[in-house]
C-alpha positions as a Python dict, from the first residue, in 0.01 Angstrom:
ca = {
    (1, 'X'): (0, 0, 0),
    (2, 'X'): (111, 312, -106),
    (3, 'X'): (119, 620, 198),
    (4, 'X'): (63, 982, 91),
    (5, 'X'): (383, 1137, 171),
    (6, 'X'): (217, 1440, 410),
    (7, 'X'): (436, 1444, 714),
    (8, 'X'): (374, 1208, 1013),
    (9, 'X'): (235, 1325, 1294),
    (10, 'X'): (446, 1403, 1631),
    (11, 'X'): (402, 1070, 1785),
    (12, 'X'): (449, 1072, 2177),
    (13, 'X'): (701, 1251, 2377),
    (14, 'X'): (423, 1376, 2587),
    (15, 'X'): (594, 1344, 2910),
    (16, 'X'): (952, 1490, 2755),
    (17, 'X'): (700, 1791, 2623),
    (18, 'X'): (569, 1817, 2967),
    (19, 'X'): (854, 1849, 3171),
    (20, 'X'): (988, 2091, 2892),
    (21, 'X'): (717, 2297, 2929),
    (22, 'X'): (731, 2317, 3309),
    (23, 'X'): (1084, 2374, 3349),
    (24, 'X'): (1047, 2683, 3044),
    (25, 'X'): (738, 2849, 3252),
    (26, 'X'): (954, 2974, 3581),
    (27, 'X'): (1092, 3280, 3581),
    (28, 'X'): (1428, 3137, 3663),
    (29, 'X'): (1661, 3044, 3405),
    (30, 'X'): (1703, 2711, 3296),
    (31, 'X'): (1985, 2494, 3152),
    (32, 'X'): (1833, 2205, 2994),
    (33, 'X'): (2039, 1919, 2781),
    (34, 'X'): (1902, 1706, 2523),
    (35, 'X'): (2112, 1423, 2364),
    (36, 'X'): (1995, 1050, 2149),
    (37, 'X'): (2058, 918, 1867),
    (38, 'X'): (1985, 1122, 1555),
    (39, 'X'): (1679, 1122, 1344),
    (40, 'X'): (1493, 1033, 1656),
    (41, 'X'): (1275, 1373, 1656),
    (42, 'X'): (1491, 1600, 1938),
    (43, 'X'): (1460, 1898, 1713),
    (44, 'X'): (1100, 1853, 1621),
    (45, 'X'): (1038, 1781, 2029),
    (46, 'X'): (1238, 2127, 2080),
    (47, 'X'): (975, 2299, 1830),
    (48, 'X'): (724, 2151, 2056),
    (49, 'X'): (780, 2400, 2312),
    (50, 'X'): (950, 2739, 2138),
    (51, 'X'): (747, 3016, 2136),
    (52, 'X'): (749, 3318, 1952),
    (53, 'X'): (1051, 3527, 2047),
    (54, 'X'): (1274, 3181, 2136),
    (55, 'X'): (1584, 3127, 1938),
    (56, 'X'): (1653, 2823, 1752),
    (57, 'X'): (1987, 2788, 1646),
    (58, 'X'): (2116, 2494, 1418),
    (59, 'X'): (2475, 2424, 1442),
    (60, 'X'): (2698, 2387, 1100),
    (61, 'X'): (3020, 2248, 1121),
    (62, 'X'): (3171, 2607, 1012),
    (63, 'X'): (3473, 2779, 1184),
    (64, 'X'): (3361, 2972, 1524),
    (65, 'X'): (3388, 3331, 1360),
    (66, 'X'): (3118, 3197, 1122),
    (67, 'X'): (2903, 3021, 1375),
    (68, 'X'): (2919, 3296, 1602),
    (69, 'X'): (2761, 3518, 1308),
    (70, 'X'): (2483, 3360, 1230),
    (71, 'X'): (2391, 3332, 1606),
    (72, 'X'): (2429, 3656, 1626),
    (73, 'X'): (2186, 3681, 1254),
    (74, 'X'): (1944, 3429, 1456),
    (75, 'X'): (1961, 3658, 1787),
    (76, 'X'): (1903, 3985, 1594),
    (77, 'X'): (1528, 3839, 1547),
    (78, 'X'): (1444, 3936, 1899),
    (79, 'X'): (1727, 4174, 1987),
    (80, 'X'): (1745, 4429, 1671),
    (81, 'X'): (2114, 4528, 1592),
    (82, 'X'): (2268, 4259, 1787),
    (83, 'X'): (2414, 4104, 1463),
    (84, 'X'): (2608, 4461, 1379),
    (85, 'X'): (2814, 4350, 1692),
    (86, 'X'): (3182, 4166, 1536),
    (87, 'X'): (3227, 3926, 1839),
    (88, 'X'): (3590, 3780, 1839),
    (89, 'X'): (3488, 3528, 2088),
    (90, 'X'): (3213, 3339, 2244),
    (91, 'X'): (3236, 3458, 2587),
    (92, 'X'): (3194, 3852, 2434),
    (93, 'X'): (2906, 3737, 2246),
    (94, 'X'): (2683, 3591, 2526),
    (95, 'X'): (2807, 3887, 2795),
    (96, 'X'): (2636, 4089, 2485),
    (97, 'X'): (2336, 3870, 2518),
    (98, 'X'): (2288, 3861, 2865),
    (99, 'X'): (2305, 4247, 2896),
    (100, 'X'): (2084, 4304, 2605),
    (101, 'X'): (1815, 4042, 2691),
    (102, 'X'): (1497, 4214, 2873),
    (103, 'X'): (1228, 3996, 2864),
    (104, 'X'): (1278, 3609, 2939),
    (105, 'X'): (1330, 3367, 2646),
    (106, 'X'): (1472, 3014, 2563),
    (107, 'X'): (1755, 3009, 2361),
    (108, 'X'): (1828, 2651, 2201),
    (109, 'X'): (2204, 2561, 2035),
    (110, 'X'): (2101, 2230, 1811),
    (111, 'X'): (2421, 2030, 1758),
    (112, 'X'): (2590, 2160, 2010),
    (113, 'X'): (2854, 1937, 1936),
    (114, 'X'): (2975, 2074, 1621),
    (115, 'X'): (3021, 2414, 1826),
    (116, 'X'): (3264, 2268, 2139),
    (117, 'X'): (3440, 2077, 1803),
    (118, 'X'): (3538, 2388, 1671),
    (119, 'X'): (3618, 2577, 1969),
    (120, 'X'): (3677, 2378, 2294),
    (121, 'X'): (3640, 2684, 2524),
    (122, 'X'): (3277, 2754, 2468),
    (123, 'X'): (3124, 2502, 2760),
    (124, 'X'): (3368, 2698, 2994),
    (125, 'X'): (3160, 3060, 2880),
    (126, 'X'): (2868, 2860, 2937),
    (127, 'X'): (2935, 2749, 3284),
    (128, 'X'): (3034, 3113, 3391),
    (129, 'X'): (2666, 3248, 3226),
    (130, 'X'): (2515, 2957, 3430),
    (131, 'X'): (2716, 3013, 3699),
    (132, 'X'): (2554, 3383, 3692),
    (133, 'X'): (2180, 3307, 3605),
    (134, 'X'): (2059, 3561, 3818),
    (135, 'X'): (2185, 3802, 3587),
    (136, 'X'): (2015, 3648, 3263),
    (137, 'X'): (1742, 3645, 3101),
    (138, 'X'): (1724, 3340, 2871),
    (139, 'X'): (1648, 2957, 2924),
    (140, 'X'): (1954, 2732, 2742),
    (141, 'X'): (1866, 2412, 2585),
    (142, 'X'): (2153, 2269, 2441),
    (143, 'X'): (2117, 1960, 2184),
    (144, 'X'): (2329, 1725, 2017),
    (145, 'X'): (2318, 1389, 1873),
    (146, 'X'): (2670, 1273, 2001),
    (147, 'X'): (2560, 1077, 2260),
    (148, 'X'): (2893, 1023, 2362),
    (149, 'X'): (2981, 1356, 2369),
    (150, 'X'): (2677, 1512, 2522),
    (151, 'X'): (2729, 1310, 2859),
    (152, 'X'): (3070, 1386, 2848),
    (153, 'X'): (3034, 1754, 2853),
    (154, 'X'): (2725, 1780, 3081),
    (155, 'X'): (2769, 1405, 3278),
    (156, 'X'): (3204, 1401, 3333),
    (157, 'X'): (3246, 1511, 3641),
    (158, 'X'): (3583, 1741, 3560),
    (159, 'X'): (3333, 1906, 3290),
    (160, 'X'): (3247, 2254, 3288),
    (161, 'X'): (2901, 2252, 3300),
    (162, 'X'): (2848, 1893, 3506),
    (163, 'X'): (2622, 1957, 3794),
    (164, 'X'): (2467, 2247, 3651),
    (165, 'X'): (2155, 2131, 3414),
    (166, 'X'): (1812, 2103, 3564),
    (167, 'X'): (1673, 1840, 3309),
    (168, 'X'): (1854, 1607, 3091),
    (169, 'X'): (1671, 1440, 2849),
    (170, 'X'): (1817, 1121, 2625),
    (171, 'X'): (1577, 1116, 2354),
    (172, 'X'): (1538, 714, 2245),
    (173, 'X'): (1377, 528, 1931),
    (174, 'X'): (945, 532, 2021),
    (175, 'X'): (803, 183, 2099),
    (176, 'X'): (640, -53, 1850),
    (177, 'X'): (271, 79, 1952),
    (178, 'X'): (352, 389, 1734),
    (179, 'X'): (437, 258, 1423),
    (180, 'X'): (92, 132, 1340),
    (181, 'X'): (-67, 519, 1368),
    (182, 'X'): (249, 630, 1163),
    (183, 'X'): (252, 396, 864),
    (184, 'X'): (-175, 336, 910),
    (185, 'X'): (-169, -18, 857),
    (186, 'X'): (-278, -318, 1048),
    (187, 'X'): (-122, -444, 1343),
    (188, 'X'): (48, -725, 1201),
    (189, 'X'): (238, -564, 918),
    (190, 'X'): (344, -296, 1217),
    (191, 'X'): (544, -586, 1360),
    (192, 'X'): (719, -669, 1056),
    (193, 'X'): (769, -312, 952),
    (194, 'X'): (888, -236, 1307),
    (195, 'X'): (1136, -537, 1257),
    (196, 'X'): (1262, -364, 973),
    (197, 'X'): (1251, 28, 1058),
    (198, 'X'): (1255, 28, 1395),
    (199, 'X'): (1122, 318, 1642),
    (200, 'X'): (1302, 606, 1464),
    (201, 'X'): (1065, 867, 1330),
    (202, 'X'): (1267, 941, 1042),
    (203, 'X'): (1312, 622, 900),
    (204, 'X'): (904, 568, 905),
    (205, 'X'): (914, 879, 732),
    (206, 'X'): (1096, 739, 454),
    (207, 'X'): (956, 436, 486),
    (208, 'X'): (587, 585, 421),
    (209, 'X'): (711, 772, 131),
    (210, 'X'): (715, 412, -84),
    (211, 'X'): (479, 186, -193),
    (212, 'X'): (555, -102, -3),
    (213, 'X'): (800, -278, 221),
    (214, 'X'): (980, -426, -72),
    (215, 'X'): (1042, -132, -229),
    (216, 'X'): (1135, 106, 59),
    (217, 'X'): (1381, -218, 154),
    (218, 'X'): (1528, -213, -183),
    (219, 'X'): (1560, 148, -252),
    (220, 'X'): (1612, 318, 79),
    (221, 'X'): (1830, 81, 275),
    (222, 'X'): (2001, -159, -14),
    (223, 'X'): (2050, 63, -301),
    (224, 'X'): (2381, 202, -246),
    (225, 'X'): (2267, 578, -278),
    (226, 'X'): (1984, 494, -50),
    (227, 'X'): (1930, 745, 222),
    (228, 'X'): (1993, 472, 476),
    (229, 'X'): (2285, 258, 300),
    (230, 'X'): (2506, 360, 495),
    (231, 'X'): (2356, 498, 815),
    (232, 'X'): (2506, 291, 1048),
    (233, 'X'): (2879, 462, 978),
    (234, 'X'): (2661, 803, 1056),
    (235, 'X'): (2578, 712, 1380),
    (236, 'X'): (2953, 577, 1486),
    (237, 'X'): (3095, 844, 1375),
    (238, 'X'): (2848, 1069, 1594),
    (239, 'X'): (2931, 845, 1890),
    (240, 'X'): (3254, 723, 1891),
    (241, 'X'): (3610, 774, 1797),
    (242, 'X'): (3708, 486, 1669),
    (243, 'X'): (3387, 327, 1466),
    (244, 'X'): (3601, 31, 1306),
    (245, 'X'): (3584, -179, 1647),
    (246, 'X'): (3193, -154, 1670),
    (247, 'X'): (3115, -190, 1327),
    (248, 'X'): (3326, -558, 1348),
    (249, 'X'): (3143, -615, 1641),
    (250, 'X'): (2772, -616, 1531),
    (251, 'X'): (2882, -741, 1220),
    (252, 'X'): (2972, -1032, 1401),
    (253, 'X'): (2676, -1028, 1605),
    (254, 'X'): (2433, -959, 1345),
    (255, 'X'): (2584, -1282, 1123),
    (256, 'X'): (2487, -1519, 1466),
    (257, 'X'): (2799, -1454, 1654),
    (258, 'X'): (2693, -1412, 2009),
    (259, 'X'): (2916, -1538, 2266),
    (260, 'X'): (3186, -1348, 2393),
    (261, 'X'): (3420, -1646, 2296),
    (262, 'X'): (3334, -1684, 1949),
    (263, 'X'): (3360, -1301, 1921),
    (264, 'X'): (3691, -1294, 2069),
    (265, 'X'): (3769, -1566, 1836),
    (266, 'X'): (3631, -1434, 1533),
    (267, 'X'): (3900, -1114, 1606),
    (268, 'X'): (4189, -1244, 1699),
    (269, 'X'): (4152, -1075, 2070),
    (270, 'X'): (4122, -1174, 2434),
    (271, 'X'): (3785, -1145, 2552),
    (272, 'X'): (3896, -938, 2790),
    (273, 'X'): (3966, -690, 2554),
    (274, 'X'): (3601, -674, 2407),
    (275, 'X'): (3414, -606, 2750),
    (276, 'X'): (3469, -215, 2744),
    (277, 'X'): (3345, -175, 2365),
    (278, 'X'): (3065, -385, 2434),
    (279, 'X'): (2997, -182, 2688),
    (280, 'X'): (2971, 111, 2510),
    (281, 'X'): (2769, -46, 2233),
    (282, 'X'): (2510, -152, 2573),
    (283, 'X'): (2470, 216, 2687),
    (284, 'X'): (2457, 355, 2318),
    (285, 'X'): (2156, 105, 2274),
    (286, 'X'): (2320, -31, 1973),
    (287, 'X'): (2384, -382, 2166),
    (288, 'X'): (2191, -588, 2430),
    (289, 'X'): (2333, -819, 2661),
    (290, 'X'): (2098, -1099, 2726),
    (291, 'X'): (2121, -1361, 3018),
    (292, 'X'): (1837, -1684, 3065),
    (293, 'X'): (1563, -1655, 3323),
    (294, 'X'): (1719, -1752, 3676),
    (295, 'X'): (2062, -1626, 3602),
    (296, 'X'): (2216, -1374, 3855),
    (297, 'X'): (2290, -1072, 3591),
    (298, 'X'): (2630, -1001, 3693),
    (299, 'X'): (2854, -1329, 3728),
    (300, 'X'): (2564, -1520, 3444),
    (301, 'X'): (2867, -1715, 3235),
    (302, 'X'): (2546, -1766, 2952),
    (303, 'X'): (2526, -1433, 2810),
    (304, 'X'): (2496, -1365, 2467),
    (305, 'X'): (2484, -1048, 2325),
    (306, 'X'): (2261, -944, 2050),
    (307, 'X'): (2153, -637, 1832),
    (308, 'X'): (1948, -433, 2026),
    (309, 'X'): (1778, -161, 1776),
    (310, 'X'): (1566, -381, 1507),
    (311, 'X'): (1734, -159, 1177),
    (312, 'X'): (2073, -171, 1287),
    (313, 'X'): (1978, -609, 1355),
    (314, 'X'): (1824, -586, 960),
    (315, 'X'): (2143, -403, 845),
    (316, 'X'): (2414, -652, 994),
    (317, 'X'): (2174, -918, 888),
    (318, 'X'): (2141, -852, 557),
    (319, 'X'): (2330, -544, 403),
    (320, 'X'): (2660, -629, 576),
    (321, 'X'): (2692, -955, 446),
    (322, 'X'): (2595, -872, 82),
    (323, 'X'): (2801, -531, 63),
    (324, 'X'): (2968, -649, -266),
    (325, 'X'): (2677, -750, -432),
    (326, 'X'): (2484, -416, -374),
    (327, 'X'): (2813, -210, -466),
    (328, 'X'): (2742, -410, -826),
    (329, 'X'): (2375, -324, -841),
    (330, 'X'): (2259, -663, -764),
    (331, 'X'): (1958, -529, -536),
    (332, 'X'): (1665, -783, -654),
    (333, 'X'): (1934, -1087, -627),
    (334, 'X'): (1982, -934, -265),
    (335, 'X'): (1652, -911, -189),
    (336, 'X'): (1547, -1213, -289),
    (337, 'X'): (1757, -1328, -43),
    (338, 'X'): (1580, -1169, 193),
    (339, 'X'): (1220, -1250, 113),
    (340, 'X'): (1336, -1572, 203),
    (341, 'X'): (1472, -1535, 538),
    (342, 'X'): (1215, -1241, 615),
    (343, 'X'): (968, -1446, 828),
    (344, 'X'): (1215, -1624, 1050),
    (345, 'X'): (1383, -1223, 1070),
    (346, 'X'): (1036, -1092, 1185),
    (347, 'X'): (974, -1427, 1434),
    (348, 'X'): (1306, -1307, 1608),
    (349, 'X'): (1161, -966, 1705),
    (350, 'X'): (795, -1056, 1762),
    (351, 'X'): (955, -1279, 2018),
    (352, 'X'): (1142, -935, 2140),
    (353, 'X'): (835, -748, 2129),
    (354, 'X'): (614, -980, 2274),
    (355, 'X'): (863, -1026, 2608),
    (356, 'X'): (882, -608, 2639),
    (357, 'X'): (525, -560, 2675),
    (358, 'X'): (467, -818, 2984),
    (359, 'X'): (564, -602, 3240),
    (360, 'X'): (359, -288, 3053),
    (361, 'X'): (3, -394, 3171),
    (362, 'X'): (-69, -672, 3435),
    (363, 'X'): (-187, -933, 3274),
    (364, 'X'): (-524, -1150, 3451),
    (365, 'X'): (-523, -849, 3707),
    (366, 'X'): (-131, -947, 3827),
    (367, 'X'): (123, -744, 3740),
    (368, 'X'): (469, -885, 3630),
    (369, 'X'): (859, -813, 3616),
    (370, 'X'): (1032, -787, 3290),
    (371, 'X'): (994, -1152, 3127),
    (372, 'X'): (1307, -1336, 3005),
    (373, 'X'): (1376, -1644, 2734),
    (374, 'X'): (1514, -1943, 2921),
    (375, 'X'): (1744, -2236, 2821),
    (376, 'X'): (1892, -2451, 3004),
    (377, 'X'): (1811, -2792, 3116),
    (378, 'X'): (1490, -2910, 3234),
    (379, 'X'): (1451, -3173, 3587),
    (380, 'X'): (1498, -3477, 3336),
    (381, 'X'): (1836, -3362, 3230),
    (382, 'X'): (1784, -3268, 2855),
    (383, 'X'): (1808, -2940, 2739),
    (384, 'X'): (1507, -2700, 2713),
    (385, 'X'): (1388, -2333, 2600),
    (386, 'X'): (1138, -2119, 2666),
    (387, 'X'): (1033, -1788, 2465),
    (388, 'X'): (920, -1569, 2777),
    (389, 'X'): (923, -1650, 3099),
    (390, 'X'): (821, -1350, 3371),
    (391, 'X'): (786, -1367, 3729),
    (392, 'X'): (486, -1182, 3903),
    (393, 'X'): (589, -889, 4111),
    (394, 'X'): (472, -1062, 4463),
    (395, 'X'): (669, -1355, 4321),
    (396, 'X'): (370, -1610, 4342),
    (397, 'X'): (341, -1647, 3973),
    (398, 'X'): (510, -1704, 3670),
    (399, 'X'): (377, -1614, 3336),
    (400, 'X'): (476, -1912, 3076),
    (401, 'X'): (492, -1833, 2697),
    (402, 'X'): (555, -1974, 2355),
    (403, 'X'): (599, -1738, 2049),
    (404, 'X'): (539, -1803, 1686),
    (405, 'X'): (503, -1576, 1375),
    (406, 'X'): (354, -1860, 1118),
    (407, 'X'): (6, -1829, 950),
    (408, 'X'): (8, -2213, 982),
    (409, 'X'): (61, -2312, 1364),
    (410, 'X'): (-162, -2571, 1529),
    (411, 'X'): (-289, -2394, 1865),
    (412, 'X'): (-373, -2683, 2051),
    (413, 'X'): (-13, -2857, 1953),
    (414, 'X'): (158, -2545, 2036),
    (415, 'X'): (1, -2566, 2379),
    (416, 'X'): (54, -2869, 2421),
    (417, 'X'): (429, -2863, 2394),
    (418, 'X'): (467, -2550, 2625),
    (419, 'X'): (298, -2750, 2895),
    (420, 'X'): (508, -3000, 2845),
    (421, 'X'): (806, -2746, 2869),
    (422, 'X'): (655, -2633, 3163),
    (423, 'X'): (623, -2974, 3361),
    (424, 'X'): (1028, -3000, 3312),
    (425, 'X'): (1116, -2635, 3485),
    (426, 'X'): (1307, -2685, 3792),
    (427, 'X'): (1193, -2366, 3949),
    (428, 'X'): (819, -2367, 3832),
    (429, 'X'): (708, -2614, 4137),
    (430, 'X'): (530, -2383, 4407),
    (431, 'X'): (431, -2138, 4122),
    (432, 'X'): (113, -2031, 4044),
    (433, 'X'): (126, -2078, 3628),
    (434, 'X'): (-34, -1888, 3353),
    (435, 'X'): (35, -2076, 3014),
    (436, 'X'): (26, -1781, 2717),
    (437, 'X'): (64, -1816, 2398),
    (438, 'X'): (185, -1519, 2152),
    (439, 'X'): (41, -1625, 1802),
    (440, 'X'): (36, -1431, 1470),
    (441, 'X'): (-361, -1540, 1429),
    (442, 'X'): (-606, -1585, 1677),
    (443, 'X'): (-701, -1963, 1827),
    (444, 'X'): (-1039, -2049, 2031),
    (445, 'X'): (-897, -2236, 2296),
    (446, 'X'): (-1090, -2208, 2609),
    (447, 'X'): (-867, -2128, 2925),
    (448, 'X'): (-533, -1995, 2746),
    (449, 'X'): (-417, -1649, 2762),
    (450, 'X'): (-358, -1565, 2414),
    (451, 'X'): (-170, -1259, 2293),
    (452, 'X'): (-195, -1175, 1926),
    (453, 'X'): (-31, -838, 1744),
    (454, 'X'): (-337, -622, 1775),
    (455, 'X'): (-304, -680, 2222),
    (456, 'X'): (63, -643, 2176),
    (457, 'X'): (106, -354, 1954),
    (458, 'X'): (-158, -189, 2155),
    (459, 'X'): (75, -281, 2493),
    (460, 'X'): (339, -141, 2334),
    (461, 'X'): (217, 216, 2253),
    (462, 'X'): (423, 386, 2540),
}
């Protein structure tokens, strides 16, 4: 189905908008950071709550004489003749604002990054305007997609202005629930267009611009002048210094490498040596680290570490491996390709889905902790998995699921098994159990909760 290509509409971000909006109505001046992943919608939240007479200033990566003229061109809209002013630094230029400012506004420096690039000093003139807020009047919002960067000059503790913002916001991809308003379709092509996009507004944006799946697959993300060919370089370059180490990483990770072992092995390195990357790739929210049901989180020797963000999981899946193909135009043999693994891709994060929105909602009027796959081995000795497993919060119960993303699954088989699973936990005796089963189609068996994408899409609009 073909979208109309009229812009989306600002999903969400109520809360961020609310807290944005309280913190901007005092009379005291404000210092509020911003920072996530690009193309997630900071700037468009930031529009949420300028007024007439705010300044919205969007960074360039220009030299600081040039930057610090078209602030001054973006000031002059609200303070006439303060662009006539030649300002040879930035410290003259904001002792300029802060005497000529006479009625409280909210100035915002987008890509704040690019600025401090360019000239190092500027958080220090920042701390000493903060530092003297009773003397201004302006709000500062600053905004930047370097993650890494953005905690380090707010979050460091030997940074200038650490200590001094009253809200910090880290602006993350929007939940599943969202994509189904954005792209209007039905609740099961929202999981496998979710699978492929993800929960970044721009991408849906692109994504409703085409006339189907396939073709906003093959011409956005595999052709190599596709808008997204080569977005995951974009984002390591925003967040790190050297992107070479992560981009081996999830390429390993996305091909089924998942043990810390076989990574290691895969490279050449010591394990020990891939910890601190991995790390990083964790708190970007580029990576997951994912331990079975039971497992104490910090000394669990069964972890295996997986893509975390659903387009950067498609991308390593299937653009990574097929790079020289798609530099020699072979997009439909690619694709193909795809089409054929595309279900089993989509299973894999319906599974995801389906174990996030547990803990959203209770669930037969009990309310549960975040759910968990399990493997391990079951009281007979013999290996066994689990798709979601979730403990009550009062402990009492356990929630017991099976996942499958097939038009053609027998219900009462697929039931059958799980119970069967479930007679061989060791730690389900003294449990109060509630079988559920997370099916692409609805089934009429009596007694079973049953979870299908319209309950969890709806779950997951948060």
């Amino acid at each position: 189905m073909k979208h109309n290509s009229s812009p989306l509409t600002f999903h969400n971000r109520h809360k961020e908008i609310e807290r944005l909006n309280k913190a901007l109505a005092g009379s005291d001046p404000r210092l509020i950071v911003i920072y996530g992943r690009r193309r997630c919608g900071k700037s468009t939240l930031i529009r949420q709550v300028l007024k007439p007479g705010d300044v919205y200033f969007l960074a360039q990566q220009t030299d600081p004489v040039l930057q610090r003229a078209r602030l001054a061109d973006a000031i002059s809209a609200i303070i006439p003749g303060f662009e006539k002013v030649t300002y040879p630094d930035w410290e003259s230029l904001f002792i300029n604002l802060r005497n000529a400012s006479r009625n409280m506004f909210t100035l915002c420096l987008d890509e704040f990054p690019w600025l401090v690039k360019s000239d190092p000093a500027l958080p220090g003139v920042l701390q000493q305007i903060c530092d003297e807020a009773s003397q201004r009047k302006f709000h500062i919002i600053l905004c930047g997609s370097s993650q890494q960067m953005m905690q380090g000059l707010v979050l460091d503790s030997t940074a200038p202005l650490y200590g001094r913002a009253h809200e910090m916001m880290k602006i993350t991809p929007l939940e599943a629930g969202w994509i189904q308003d954005a792209l209007q379709c039905t609740a099961e092509q929202a999981i496998t267009e979710y699978a492929v996009w993800g929960g970044v507004p721009r991408y849906w944006e692109l994504r409703k611009e085409e006339d189907s799946t396939e073709s906003a697959i093959k011409n956005i993300i595999l052709d190599r002048h596709g808008v997204l060919h080569e977005e995951p370089m974009r984002l390591f370059l925003d967040d790190m210094r050297e992107s070479v180490q992560a981009f081996s990483l999830l390429s390993l990770i996305g091909t089924g490498s998942c043990r810390l072992s076989e990574i290691a092995a895969r490279l050449g390195k010591p394990a020990s040596q891939l910890s601190r990357p991995l790390d990083n790739l964790i708190r970007l929210g580029y990576v997951r680290r994912e331990i079975p049901y039971g497992e104490k989180e910090k000394n669990s020797k069964k972890s295996l570490y997986k893509i975390a963000d659903p387009f950067m999981r498609f991308y390593f899946a299937f653009v990574v491996p097929n790079i020289s193909r798609l530099e020699m135009n072979l997009t439909e043999q690619v694709f193909d390709q795809i089409k054929s693994r595309l279900a089993g891709f989509v299973s894999e994060e319906w599974e995801n889905l389906c174990r996030k929105s547990i803990p959203v909602q209770s669930i037969s009027g009990i309310s549960f902790d975040l759910a968990r796959r399990y493997w391990g081995h079951g009281k007979n000795g013999q290996p066994v998995e689990v798709d979601i497993i979730a403990e009550s919060c009062d402990q009492q119960t356990l929630l017991i699921g099976e996942c499958k993303w097939s038009d053609q699954i027998n219900a009462r088989e697929t039931l059958n098994e799980l119970n069967n699973k479930i007679a061989l936990l060791p730690f389900a005796q003294n449990k109060t159990i509630i079988p559920a089963l997370f099916l692409k189609k609805k089934s009429h068996l009596p007694g079973i909760t049953l979870f299908t994408p319209e309950e969890i899409i709806t779950r997951l609009k948060i």
